[in-house]
Rosetta silent file (secondary structure, phi, psi, omega in degrees, C-alpha in Angstrom):
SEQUENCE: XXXXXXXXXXXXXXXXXXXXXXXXXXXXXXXXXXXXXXXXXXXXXXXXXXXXXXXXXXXXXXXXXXXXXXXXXXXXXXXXXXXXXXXXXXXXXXXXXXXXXXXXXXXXXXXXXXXXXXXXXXXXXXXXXXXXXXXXXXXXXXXXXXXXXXXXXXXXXXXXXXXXXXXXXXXXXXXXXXXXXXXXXXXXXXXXXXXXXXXXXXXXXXXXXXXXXXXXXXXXXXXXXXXXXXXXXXXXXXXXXXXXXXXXXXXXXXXXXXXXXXXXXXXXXXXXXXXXXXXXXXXXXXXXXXXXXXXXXXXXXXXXXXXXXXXXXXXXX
SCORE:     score description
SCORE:     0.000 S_00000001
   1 L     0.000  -42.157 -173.828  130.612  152.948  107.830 S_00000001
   2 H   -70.394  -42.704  160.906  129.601  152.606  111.640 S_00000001
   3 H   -36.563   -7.118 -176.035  132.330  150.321  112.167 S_00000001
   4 H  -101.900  -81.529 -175.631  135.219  152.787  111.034 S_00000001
   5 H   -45.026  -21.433  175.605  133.626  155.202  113.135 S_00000001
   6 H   -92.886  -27.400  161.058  133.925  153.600  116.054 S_00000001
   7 H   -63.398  -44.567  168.160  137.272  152.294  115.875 S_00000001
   8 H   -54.606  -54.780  172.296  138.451  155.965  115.498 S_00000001
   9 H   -17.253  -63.636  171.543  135.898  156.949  118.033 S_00000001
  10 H   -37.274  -63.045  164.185  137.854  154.301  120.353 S_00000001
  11 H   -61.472  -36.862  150.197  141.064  155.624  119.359 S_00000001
  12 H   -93.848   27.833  159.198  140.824  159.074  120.548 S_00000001
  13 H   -67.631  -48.672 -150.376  138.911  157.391  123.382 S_00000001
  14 H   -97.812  -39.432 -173.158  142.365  156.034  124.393 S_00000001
  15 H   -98.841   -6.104  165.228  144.542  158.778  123.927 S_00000001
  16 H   -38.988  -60.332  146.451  142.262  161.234  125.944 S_00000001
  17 H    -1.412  -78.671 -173.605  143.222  158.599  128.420 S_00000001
  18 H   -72.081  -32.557 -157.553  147.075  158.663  128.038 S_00000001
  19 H   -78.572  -48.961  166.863  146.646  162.555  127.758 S_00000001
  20 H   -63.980  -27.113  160.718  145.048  162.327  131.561 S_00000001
  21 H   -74.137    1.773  162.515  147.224  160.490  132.706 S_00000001
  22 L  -104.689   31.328 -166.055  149.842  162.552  131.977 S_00000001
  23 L    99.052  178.438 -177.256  148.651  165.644  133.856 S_00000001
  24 L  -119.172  144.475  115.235  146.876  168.436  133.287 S_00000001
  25 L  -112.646 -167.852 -147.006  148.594  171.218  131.656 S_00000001
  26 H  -103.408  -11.482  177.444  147.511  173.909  128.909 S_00000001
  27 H   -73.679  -51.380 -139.765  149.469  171.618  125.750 S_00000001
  28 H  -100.513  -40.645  146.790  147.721  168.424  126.801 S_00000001
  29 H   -15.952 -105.318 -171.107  144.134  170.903  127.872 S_00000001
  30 H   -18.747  -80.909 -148.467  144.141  172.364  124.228 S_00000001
  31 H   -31.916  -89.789  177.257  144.875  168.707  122.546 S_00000001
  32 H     7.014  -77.784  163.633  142.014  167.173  124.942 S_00000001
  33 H   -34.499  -38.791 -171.195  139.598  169.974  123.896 S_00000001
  34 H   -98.711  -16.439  163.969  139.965  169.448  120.165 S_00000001
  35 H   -53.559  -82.540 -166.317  139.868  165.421  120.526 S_00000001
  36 H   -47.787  -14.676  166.757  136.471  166.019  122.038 S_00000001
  37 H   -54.555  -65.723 -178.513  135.644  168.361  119.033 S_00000001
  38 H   -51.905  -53.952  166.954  136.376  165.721  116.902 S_00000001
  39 H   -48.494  -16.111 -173.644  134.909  163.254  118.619 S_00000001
  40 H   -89.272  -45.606  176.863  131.654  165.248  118.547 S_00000001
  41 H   -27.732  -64.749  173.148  132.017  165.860  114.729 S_00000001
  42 H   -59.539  -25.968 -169.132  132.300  161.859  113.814 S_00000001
  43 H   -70.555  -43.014 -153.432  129.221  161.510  116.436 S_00000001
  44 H   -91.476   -2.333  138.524  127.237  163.505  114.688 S_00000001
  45 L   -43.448  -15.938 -154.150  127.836  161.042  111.283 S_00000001
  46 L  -104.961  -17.177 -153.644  125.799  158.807  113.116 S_00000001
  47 L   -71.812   -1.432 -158.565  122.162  160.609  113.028 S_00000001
  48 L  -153.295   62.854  177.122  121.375  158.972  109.650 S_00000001
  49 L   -81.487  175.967 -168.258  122.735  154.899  110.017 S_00000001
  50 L  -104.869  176.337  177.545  121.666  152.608  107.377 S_00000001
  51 H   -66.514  -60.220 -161.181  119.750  149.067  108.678 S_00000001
  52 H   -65.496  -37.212  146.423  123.112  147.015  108.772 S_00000001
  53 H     3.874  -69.250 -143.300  124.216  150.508  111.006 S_00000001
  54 H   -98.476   -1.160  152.090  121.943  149.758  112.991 S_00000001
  55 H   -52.110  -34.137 -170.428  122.500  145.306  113.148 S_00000001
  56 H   -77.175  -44.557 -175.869  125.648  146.127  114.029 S_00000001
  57 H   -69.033  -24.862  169.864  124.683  147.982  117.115 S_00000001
  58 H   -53.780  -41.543 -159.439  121.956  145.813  117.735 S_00000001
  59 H   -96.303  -16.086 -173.340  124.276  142.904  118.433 S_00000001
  60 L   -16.957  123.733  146.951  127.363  145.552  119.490 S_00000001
  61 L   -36.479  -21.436 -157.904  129.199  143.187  122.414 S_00000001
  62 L  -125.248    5.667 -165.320  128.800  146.317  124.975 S_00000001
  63 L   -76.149  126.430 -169.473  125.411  146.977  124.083 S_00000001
  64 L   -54.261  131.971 -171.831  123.274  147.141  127.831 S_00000001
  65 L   -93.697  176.117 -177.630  122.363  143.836  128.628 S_00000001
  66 H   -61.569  -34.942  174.901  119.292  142.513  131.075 S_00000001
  67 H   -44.495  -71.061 -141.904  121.177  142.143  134.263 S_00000001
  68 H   -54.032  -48.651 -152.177  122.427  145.672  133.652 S_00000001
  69 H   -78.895  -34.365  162.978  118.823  147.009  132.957 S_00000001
  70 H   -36.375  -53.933 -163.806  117.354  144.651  136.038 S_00000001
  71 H   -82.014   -6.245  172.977  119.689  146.249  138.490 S_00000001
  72 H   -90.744  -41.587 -157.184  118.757  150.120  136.846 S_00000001
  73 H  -104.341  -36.485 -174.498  114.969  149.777  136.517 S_00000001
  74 L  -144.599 -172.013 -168.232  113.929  147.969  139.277 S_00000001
  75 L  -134.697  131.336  165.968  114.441  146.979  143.155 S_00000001
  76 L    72.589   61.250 -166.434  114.531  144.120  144.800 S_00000001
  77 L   -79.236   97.882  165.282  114.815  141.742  141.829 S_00000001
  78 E   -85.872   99.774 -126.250  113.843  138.378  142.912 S_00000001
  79 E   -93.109  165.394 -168.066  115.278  135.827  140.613 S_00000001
  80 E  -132.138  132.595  162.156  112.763  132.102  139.698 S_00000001
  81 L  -126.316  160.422 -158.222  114.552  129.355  137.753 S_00000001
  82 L   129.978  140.643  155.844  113.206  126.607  136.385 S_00000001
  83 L  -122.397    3.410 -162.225  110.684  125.180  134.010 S_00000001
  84 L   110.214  -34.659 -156.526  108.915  122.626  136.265 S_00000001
  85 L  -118.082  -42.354 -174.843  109.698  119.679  134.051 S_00000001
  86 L  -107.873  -57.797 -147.134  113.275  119.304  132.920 S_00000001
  87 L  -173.690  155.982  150.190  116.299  121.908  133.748 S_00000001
  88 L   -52.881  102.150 -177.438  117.134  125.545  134.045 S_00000001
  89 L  -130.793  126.054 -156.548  117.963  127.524  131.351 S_00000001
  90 L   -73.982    4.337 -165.122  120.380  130.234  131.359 S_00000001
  91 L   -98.868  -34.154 -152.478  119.183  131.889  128.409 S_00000001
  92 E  -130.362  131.156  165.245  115.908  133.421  129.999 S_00000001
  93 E  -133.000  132.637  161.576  116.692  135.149  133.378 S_00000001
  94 E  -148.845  165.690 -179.151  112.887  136.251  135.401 S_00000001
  95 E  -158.781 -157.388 -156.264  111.582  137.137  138.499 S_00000001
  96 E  -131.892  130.092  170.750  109.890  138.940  140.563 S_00000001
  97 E  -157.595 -154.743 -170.910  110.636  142.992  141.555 S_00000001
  98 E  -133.537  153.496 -165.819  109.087  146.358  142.285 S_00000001
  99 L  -143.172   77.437  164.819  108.895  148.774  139.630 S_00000001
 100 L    63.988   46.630 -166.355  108.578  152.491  140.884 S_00000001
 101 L    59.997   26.658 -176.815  107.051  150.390  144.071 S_00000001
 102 L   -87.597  130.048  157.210  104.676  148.338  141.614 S_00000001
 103 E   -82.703  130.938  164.113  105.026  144.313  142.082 S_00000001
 104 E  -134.648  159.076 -177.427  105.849  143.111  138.713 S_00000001
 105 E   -76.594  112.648 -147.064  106.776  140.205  136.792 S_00000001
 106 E  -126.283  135.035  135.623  110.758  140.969  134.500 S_00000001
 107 E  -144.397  156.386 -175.422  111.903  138.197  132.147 S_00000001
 108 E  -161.907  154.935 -169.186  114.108  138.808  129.369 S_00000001
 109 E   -80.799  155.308 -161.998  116.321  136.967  127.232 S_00000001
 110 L  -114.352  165.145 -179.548  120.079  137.059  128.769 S_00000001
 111 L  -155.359  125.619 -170.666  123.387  137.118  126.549 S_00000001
 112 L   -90.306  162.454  160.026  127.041  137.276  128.445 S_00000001
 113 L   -34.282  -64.648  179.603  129.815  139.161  128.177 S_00000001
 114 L  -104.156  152.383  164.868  132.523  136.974  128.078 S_00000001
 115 H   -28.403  -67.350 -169.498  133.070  133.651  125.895 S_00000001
 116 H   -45.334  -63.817 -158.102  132.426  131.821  129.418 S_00000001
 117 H   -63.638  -37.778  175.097  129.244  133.769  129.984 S_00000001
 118 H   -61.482  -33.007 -161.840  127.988  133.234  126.437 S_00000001
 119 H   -90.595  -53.849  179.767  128.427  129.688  125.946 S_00000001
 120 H   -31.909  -47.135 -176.741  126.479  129.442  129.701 S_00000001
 121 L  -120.943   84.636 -160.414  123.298  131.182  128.476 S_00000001
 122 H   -34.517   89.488  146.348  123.875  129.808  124.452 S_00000001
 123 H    34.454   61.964 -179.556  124.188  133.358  123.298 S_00000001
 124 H    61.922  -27.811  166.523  120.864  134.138  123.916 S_00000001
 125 L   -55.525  134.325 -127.863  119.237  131.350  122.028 S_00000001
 126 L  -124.955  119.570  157.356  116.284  130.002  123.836 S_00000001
 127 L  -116.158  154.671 -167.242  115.680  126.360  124.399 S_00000001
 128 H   -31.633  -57.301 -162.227  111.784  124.933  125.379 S_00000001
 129 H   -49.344  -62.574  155.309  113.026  124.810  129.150 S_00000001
 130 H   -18.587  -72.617  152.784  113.668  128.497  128.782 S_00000001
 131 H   -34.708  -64.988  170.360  110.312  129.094  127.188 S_00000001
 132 H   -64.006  -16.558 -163.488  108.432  127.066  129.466 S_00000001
 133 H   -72.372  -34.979 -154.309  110.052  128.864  132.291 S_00000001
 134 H   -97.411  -70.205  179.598  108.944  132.638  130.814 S_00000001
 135 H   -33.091  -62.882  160.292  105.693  130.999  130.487 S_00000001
 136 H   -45.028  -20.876 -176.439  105.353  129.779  134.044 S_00000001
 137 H   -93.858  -35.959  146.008  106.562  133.233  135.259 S_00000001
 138 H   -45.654  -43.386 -168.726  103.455  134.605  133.384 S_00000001
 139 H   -83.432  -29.497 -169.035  100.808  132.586  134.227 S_00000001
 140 H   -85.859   -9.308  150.058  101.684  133.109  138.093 S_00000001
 141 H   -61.774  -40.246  154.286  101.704  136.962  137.515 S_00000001
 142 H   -67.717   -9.853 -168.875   98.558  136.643  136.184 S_00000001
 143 H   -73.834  -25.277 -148.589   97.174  134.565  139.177 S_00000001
 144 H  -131.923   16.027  163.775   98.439  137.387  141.405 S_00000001
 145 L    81.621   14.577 -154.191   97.592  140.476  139.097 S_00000001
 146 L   -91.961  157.717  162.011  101.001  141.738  138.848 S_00000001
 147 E   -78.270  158.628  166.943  102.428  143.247  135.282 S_00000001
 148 L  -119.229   94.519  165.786  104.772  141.811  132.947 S_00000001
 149 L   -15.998   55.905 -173.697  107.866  143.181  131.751 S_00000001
 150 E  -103.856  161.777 -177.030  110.044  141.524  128.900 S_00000001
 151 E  -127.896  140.455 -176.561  112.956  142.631  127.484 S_00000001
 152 E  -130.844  155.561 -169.679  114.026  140.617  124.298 S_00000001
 153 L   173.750   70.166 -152.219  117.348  140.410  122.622 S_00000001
 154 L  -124.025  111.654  173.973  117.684  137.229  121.082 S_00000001
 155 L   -94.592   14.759  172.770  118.882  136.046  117.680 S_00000001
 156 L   150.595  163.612  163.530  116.315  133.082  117.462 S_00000001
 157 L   -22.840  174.415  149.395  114.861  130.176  119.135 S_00000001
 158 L   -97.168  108.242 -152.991  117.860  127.472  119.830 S_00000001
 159 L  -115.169   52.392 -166.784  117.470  125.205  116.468 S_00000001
 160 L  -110.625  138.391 -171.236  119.561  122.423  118.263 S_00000001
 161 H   -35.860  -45.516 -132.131  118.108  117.932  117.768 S_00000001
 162 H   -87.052  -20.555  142.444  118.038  118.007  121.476 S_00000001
 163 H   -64.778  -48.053  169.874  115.380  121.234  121.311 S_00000001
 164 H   -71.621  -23.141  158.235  113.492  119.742  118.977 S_00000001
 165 L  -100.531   -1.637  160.157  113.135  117.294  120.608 S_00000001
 166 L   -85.827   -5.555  147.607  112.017  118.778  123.714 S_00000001
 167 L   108.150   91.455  147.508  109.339  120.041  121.525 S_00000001
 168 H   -68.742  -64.804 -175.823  110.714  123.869  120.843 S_00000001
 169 H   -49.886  -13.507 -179.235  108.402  124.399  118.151 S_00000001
 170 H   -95.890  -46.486  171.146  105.158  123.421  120.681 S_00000001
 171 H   -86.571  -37.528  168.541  106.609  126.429  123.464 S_00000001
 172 H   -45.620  -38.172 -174.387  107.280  129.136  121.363 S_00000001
 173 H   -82.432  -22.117 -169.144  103.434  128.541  119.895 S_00000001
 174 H   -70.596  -31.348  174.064  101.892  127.798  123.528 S_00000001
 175 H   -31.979  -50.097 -153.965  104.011  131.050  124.538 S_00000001
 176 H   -87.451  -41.138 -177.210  102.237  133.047  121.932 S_00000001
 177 H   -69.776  -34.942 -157.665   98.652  131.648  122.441 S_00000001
 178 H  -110.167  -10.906  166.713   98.506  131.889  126.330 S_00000001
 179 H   -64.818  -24.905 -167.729  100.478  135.526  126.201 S_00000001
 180 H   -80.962  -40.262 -163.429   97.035  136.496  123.678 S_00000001
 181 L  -131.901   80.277  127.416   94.920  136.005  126.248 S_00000001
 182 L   -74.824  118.233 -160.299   96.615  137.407  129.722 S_00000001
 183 L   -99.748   67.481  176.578   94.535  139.024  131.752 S_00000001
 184 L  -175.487  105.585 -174.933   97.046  141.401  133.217 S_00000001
 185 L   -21.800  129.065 -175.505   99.080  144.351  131.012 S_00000001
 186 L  -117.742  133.670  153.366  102.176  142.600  129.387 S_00000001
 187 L  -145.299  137.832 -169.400  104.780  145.623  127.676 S_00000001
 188 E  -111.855  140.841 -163.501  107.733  144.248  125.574 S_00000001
 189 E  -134.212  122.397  155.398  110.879  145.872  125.164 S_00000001
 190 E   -83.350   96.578  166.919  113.314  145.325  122.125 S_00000001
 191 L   -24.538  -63.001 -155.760  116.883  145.824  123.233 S_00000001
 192 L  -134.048 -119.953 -169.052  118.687  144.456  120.755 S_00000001
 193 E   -96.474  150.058  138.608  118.376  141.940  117.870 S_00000001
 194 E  -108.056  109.105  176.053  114.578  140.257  118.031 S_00000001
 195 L  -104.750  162.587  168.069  114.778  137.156  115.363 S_00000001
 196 H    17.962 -136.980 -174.382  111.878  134.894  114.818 S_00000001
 197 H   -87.595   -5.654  162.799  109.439  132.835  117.138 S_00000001
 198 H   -75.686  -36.980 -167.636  112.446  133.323  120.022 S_00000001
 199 H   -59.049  -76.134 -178.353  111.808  137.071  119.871 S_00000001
 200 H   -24.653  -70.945 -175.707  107.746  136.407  119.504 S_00000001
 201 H   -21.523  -52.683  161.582  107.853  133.967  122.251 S_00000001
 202 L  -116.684   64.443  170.970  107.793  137.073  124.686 S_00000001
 203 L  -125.963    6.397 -176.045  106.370  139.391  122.237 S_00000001
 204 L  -106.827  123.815 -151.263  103.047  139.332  122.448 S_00000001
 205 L  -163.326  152.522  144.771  102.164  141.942  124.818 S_00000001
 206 L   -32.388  -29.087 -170.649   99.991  145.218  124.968 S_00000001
 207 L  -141.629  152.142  174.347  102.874  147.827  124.049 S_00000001
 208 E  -138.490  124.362  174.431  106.144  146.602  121.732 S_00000001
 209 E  -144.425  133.271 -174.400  108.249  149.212  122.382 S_00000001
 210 E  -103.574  131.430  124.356  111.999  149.260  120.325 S_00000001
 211 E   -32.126  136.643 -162.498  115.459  150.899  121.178 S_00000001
 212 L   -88.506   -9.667  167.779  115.772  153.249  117.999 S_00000001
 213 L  -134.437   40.713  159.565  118.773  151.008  116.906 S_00000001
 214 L   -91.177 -167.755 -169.394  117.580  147.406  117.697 S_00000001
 215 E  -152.862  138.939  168.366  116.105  145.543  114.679 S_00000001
 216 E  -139.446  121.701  179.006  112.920  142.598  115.064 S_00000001
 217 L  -151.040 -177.310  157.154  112.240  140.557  111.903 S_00000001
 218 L   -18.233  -73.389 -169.088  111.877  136.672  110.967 S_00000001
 219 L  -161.280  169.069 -178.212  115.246  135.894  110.810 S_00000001
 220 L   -47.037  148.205  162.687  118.483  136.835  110.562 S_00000001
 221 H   -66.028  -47.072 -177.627  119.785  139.124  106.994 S_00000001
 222 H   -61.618  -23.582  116.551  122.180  136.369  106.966 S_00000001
 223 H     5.965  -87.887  168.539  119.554  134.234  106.908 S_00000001
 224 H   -50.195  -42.798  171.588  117.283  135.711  104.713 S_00000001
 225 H   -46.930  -37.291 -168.093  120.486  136.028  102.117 S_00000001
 226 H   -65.387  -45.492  170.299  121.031  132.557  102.416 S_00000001
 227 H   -38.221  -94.633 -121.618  117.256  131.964  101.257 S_00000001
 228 H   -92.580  -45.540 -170.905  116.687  133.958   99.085 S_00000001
 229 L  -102.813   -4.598 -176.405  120.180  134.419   96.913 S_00000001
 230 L    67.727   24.973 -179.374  121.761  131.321   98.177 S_00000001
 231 L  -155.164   88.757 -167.974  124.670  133.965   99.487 S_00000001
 232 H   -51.908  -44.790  177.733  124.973  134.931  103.020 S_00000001
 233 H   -51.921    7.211  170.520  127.221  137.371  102.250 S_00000001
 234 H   -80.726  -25.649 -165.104  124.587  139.604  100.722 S_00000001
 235 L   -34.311  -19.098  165.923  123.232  140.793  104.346 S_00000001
 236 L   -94.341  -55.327 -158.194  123.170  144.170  104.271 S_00000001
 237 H   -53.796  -39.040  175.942  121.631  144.584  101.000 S_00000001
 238 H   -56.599  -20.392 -167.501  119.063  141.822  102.788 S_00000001
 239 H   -93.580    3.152  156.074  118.701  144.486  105.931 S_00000001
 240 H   -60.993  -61.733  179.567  117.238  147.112  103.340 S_00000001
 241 H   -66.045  -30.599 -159.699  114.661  144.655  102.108 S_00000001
 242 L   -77.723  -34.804 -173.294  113.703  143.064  105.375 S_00000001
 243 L    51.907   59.698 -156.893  112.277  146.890  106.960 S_00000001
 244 L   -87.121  -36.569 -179.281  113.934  145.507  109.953 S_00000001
 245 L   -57.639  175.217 -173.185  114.024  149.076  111.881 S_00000001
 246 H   -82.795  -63.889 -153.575  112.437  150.407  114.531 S_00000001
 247 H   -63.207  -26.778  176.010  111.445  153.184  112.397 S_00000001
 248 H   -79.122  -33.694 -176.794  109.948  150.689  109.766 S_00000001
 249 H   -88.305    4.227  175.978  108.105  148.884  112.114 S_00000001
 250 H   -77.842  -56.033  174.566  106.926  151.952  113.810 S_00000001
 251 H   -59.118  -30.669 -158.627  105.513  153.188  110.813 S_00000001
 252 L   -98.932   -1.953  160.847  103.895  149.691  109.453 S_00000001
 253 L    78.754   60.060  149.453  102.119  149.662  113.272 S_00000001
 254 L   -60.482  -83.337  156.732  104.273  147.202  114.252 S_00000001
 255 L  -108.340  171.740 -178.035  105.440  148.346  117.669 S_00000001
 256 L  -103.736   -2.831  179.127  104.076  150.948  119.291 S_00000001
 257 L  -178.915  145.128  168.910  106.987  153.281  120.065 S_00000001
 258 E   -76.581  106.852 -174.488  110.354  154.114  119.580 S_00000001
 259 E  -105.502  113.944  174.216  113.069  154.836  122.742 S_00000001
 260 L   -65.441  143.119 -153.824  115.918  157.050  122.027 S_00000001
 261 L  -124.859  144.997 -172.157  119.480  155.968  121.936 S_00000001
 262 L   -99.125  177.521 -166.007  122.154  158.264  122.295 S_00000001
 263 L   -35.423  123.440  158.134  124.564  158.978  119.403 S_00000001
 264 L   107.690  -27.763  173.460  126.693  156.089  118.390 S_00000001
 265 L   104.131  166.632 -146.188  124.241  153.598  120.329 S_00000001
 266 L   -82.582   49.256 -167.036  123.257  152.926  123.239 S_00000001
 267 L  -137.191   24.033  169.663  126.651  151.321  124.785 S_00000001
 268 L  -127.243   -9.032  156.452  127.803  154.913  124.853 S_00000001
 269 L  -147.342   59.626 -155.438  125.566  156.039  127.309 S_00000001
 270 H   -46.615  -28.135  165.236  124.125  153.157  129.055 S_00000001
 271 H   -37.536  -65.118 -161.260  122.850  155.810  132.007 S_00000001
 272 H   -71.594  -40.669  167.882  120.725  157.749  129.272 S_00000001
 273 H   -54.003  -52.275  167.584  119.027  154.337  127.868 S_00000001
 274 H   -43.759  -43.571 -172.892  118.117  153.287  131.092 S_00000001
 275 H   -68.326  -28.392 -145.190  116.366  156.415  132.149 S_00000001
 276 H   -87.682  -43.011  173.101  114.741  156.881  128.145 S_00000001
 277 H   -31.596  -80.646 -165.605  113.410  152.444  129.558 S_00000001
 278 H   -34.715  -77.698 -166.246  112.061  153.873  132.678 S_00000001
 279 H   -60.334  -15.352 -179.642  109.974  156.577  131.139 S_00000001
 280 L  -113.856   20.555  173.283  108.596  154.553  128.337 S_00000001
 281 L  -105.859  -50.397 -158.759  107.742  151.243  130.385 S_00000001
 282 L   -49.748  -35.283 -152.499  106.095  154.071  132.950 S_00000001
 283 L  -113.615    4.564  178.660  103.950  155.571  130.190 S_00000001
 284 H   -80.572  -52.664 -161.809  103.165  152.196  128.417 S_00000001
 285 H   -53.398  -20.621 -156.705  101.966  151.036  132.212 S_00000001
 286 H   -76.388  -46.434 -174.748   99.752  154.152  132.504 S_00000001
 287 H   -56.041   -5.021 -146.797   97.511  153.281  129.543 S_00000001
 288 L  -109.815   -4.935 -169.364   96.343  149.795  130.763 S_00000001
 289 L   -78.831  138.292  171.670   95.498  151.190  134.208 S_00000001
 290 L   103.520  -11.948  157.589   92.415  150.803  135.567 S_00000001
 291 L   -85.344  123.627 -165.334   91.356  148.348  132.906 S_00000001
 292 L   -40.155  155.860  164.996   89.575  144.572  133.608 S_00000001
 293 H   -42.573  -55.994  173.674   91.326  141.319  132.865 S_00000001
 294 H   -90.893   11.235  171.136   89.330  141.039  130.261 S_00000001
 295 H   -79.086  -46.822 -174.590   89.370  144.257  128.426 S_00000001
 296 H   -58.524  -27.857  172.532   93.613  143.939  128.547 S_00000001
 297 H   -70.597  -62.608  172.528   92.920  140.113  127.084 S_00000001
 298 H   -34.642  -44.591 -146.665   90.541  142.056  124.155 S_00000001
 299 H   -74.957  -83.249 -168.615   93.177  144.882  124.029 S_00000001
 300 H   -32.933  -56.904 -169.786   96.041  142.139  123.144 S_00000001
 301 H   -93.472   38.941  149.689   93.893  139.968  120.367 S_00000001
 302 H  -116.404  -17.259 -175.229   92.637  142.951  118.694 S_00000001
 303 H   -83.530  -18.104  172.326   95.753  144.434  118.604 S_00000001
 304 L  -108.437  -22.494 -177.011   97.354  141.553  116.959 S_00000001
 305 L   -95.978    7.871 -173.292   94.934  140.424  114.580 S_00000001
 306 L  -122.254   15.848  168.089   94.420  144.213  113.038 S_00000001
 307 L   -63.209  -32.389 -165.941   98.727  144.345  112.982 S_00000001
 308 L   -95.250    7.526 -156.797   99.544  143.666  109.266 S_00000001
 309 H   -81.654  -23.496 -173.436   96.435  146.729  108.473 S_00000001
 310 H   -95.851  -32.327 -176.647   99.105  149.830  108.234 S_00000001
 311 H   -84.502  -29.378 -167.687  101.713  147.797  106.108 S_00000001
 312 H  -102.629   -0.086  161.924   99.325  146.483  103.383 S_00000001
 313 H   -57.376  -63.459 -144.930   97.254  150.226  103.497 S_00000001
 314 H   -72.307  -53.728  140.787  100.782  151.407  103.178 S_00000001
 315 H   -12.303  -84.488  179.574  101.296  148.831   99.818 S_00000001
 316 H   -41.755  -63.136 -145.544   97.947  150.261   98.122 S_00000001
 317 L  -100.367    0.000    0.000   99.121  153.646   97.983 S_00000001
C-alpha cells in the first residue's frame, strides 16, 4: 500500500514543480492549492502502516543517513578510522564531537547513496575490522569519560569467507560483552533496519531508542521466510510474526522509547527527525547523569538480563 502512495505522492510532487515553474497566476494558484489538499489526504493514509509499511521505509533509499545526522546533531565531528590490526572499514564511520558542548564518542553504521557509495561501505554490512574499530572507539571513550552515541542501520553482520575468517563471529560477541560492562552512559539509536548480531554489535547500551518506522529483529523477513516456509517470498506475512516494530518492541520492553517520524517517513522531513534525535538523545543523556562508572556498568547488565520479563509476562496473560 505504502508504495502506491508514494509514487502518487511523487507525482504531484513533480507537477507542483512544473506548475512553479510556470508562474504564479490564480489557474495554476487554485490547481497548486488542491494538489496540496490531496497530498495531505493520501498523507494522512499513512497513520496506521502495517510492519512491511514500515520495512519499506526502514530501508527507503532517501531515508536520513549518519553523515546527514553527524553534520545535524553535533559539531566539530572528528572522524577515527581504523581497527588497529588489519584495514579500515567503510561500513562503520566514528569519532569524536561535541554534543550540545558535551565531548562524546558517535559511531554508527554508514550506507551510501549511490551504487558507488554503497558498494564502498558494503551496504551497511559490517565486517570484524568495522567491529573492532566501534569497539576501539569505545573503550577510549571510556578511558576519557566521554558518552557514546550509536546510531544503527544495518541489515546484518557481513556473512562473507573472508569475514569469517577474520573471526566476525568472535567481534560481534566481544562487542556485546565489553559494551555490558562500560563504565560510561552508552544510548543507541535505531534509524533504520537493525538485523541480527550487526545491529547488537552496537546495541547494547543504557537507552535503545527507535525511529517509529525502523524495525530491529534477528534477521531479515526474507530471511525468516526462507527458514521457516522455505519461501522468501512470504516476507510480509513473516513481518507480522516477527513483532519487528518499534511499537512491539516498545511494548515487550525492548527499547526504551519511540522517536516520531513525520507522515510518510522520515525522508519527508529529514529537518523534523533530526530535531525529534536531538531531544531524545538529550533526555536519554539526562538520566545517567551524575551516576558512577559502576552504577551505569550495573544499570546496563541488569537491564539486559531482566529484557525478555515484559514479553513472556505478556505470553501468560
Amino acid at each position: 500500500m505504502l508504495k502506491d502512495l508514494e509514487a502518487k505522492l511523487e507525482a504531484m510532487e513533480k507537477e507542483i514543480a512544473e506548475l512553479e515553474k510556470n508562474g504564479e497566476d490564480s489557474i495554476n494558484a487554485m490547481r497548486i492549492t488542491q494538489i496540496k489538499r490531496d497530498m495531505q489526504e493520501l498523507l494522512g493514509m499513512c497513520g496506521n502502516l502495517s510492519a512491511s509499511d514500515k520495512v519499506y521505509l526502514s530501508r527507503h533509499p532517501k531515508r536520513p543517513n549518519i553523515d546527514e545526522i553527524i553534520n545535524a546533531l553535533f559539531e566539530d565531528f572528528f572522524e577515527i578510522k581504523g581497527d588497529h590490526l588489519c584495514k579500515e572499514d567503510a561500513s562503520i564511520l566514528g569519532g569524536i564531537a561535541f554534543f550540545h558542548g558535551t565531548p562524546v564518542t558517535v559511531i554508527g553504521h554508514k550506507k551510501g547513496r549511490s551504487l558507488e557509495e554503497n558498494m564502498q561501505c558494503n551496504f551497511g554490512m559490517t565486517s570484524p575490522e568495522g567491529y573492532r574499530k566501534s569497539l576501539r572507539l569505545m573503550k577510549q571513550a571510556e578511558k576519557f569519560g566521554r558518552p557514546i552515541i550509536t546510531f544503527i542501520n544495518t541489515p546484518g553482520a557481513y556473512p562473507g569467507i573472508e569475514a569469517e575468517a577474520h573471526g566476525q563471529s568472535e567481534a560481534i560477541a566481544r562487542n556485546i560483552a565489553e559494551m555490558s560492562t562500560l563504565k560510561v552512559p552508552v544510548v543507541a539509536v535505531i534509524t533504520g533496519e537493525g538485523s541480527s548480531g550487526g545491529a547488537l554489535a552496537l546495541g547494547v547500551a543504557d537507552s535503545v531508542l527507535m525511529l517509529e518506522n525502523a524495525v530491529y529483529s534477528i534477521l531479515s523477513p526474507e530471511g525468516f521466510a526462507a527458514i521457516l516456509w522455505k519461501d522468501s517470498s512470504r516476507s510480509n506475512e513473516a513481518c507480522d510474526i516477527m513483532k519487528i516494530t518499534a511499537q512491539d518492541l516498545l511494548e515487550f520492553g525492548i527499547i526504551d522509547g519511540i522517536i516520531p517520524e513525520p507522515l510518510g517517513g522520515a525522508q519527508r522531513d529529514p529537518q523534523a527527525v533530526f530535531d525529534e534525535i536531538d531531544k531524545a538523545i538529550v533526555n536519554a543523556l539526562a538520566q545517567f547523569k551524575g551516576m558512577s562508572g559502576q552504577e551505569l556498568a550495573v544499570h546496563k547488565y541488569d537491564k539486559f538480563r531482566t529484557i525478555g520479563e515484559a514479553y513472556y509476562s505478556h505470553a501468560a496473560d
